[in-house]
N, C-alpha and C positions, 0 to 999 in steps of 0.2 A: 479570458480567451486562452486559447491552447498553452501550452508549455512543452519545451523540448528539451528534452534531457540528454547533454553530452557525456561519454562514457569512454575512460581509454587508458592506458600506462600513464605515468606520469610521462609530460612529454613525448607527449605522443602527436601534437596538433588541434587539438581539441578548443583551445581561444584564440586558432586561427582560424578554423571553422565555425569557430561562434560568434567572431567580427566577420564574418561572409555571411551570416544567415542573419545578422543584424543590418545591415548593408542593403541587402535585397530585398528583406520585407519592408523597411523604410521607405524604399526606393519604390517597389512596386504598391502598396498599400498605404492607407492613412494610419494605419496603427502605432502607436509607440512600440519600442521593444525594449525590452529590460533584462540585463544581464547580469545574473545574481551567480557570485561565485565566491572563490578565494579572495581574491586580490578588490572586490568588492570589500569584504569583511576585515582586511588587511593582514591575513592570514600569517603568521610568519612558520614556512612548512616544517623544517627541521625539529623546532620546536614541540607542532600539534600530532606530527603524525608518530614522535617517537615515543608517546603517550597516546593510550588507548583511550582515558579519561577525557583528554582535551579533545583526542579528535571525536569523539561522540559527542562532546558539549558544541564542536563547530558543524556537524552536520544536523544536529539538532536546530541550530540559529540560519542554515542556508535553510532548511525546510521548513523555518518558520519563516524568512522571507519569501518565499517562493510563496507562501498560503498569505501573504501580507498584497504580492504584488497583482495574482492571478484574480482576472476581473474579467466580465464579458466583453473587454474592448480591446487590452494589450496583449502582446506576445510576453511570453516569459521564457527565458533561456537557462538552466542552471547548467553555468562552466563549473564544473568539481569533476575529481573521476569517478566521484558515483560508483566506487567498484564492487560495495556489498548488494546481494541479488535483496537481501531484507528488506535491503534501505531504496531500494527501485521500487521494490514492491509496495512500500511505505508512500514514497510519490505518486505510485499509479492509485493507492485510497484516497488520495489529499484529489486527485483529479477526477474520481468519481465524487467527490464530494462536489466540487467545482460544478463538476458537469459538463467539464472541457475534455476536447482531445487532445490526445498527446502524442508525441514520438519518440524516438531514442535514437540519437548518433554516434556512433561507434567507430572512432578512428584508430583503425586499427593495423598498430606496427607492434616489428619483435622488440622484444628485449634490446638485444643488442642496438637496434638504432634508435630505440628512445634512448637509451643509453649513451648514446654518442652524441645525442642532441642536447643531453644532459652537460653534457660538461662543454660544449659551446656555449651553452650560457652565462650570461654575467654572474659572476660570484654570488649575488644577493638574491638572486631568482634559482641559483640549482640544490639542487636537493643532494643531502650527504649520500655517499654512494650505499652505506648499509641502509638507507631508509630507502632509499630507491628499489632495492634489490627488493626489501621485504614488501611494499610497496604492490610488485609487481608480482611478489609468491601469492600474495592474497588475493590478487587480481581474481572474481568469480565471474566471467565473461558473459555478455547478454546470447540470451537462446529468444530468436524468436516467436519459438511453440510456445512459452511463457508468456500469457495477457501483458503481462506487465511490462515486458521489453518489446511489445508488439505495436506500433508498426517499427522495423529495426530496419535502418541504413547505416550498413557496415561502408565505412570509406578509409581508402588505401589514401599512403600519402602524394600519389600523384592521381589521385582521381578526380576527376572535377565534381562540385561538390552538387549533388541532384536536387536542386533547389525547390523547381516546379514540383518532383513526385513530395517531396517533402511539404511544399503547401498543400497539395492537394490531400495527404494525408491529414492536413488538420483540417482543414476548412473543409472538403467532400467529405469527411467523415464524419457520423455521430458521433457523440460524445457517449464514453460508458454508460448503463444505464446502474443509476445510484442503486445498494442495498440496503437495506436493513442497519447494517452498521456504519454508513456513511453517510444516512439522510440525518438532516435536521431533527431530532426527537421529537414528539408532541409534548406538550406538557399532559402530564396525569390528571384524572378526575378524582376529585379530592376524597373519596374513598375507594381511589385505585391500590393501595397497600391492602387496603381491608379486604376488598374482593382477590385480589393475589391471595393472600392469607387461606381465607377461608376456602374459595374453589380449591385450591393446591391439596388441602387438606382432605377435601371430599373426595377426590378421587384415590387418594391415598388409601383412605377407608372402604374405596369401593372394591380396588382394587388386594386390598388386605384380605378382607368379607370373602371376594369370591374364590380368592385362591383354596378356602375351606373345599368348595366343591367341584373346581374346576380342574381341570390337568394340563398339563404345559400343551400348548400348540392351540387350545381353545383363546376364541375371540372374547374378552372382556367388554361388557359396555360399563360408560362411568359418565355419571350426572353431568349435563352441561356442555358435552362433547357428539359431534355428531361419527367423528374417528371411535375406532376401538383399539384397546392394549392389546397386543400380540404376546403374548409370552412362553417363550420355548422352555425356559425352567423356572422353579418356585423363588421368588424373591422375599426375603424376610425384611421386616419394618426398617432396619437401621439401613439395610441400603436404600430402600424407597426415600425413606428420610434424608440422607446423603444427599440424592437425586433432586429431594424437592427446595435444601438448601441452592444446589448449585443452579438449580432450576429460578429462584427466587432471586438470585445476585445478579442473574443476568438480565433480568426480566428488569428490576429496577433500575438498570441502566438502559432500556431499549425499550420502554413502557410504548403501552398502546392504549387509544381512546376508547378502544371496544373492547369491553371488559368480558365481552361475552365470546370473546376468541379467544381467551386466557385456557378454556378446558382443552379446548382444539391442540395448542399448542404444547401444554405439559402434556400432552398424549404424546405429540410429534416427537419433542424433547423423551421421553420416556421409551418408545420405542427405539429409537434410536440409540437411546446412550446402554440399554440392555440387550441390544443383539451384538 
């Protein structure tokens, strides 16, 4: 079921807000909810965050909890700051894989008063004041024209926290609809390399052959394809070749059962990567 993603400075409120939308959906729903964070993993921050290495090996272990916890039945919550746009973006694929919706909460204060919230905290919970600073330079804040940070509930620290728009955005909403690189694969028919192989080739040749008598801007046809090659200028073998490598690394990781959409596609792939 959904998963909601909090985002904000360090101390900023953001596992206060995460125990209220914990709270409320308990209370209003049968759902479990789950809050997968820092202090979940037992994070110790000065540590992970003053290392680039650590802190990617621990956002790497939240996003593989969150893909461990999200099911058709519970709430998923990830408390972290979530402050890289990549790594939001990363969550919003793992959700289209899901096939859940999701949202983003953005509690959002300055510098200066997470900073002062900072050091009201107990010694073992605040963060060293240079990691905090850097912390908050790298801050890449949610936009949400961006899919990914969409639907976005930005919340001040005396706001009350929009509970209802917030369910309704997971529960009234569809869920992303999955692409291509986030469904499930098929498995390949066992002379699915062969037919990549050999079609990839043919049109290569077809498209070789007729560059002899055509001129740029003329439409190619090539075996197997009901599309045509477009070509605005002359392509020589080794970059066709190129193309049909790069064409073939991807294909084997994103196989399809219909071998007969393989000409289709290196056209698609081929027009594309030559305009």
């Amino acid at each position: 079921m959904p998963l909601i993603v909090m985002c904000g400075y360090p101390c900023s409120g953001k596992s206060r807000r995460a125990e209220e939308l914990k709270v409320y959906f308990e209370e209003s729903t049968e759902r479990k909810v789950h809050i997968v964070g820092d202090g979940s993993l037992g994070v110790e921050k000065n540590t992970v965050y003053a290392d680039s290495q650590k802190e990617k090996t621990v956002r790497a272990s939240l996003k593989a909890e969150v893909e461990r916890k999200v099911n058709k039945d519970d709430i998923v919550i990830l408390d972290s700051l979530n402050y890289i746009k990549g790594y939001r973006y990363e969550l919003f694929c793992l959700i289209k894989h899901a096939q859940t919706p999701h949202c983003l909460v953005y509690s959002l204060t300055s510098h200066e008063e997470s900073s002062l919230w900072n050091t009201n905290r107990d010694a073992a919970d605040e963060y060293n004041q240079d990691i905090f600073d850097a912390l908050v330079q790298r801050f890449e804040a949610p936009d949400s024209r961006n899919r990914w940070d969409s639907p976005l509930f930005t919340i001040l620290k005396d706001d009350t926290l929009p509970v209802e728009a917030i369910s309704d955005a997971l529960f009234k909403r569809k869920a992303p609809p999955p692409n291509q690189s986030t469904q499930s694969q098929p498995l390949s028919s066992a002379n699915f390399l062969y037919e990549l192989d050999k079609i990839t080739q043919d049109v290569l040749m077809a498209i070789f052959n007729a560059q002899k008598t055509s001129v740029p801007g003329d439409l190619i046809a090539v075996p197997g394809a009901s599309e045509k090659i477009e070509l605005t200028r002359n392509v020589n073998m080794a970059e066709l070749r190129k193309l049909r490598r790069q064409f073939i690394s991807y294909t084997k990781l994103h196989p399809t059962e219909n071998t007969g959409q393989i000409a289709n596609m290196f056209v698609q792939y081929l027009n594309k990567s030559l305009h």
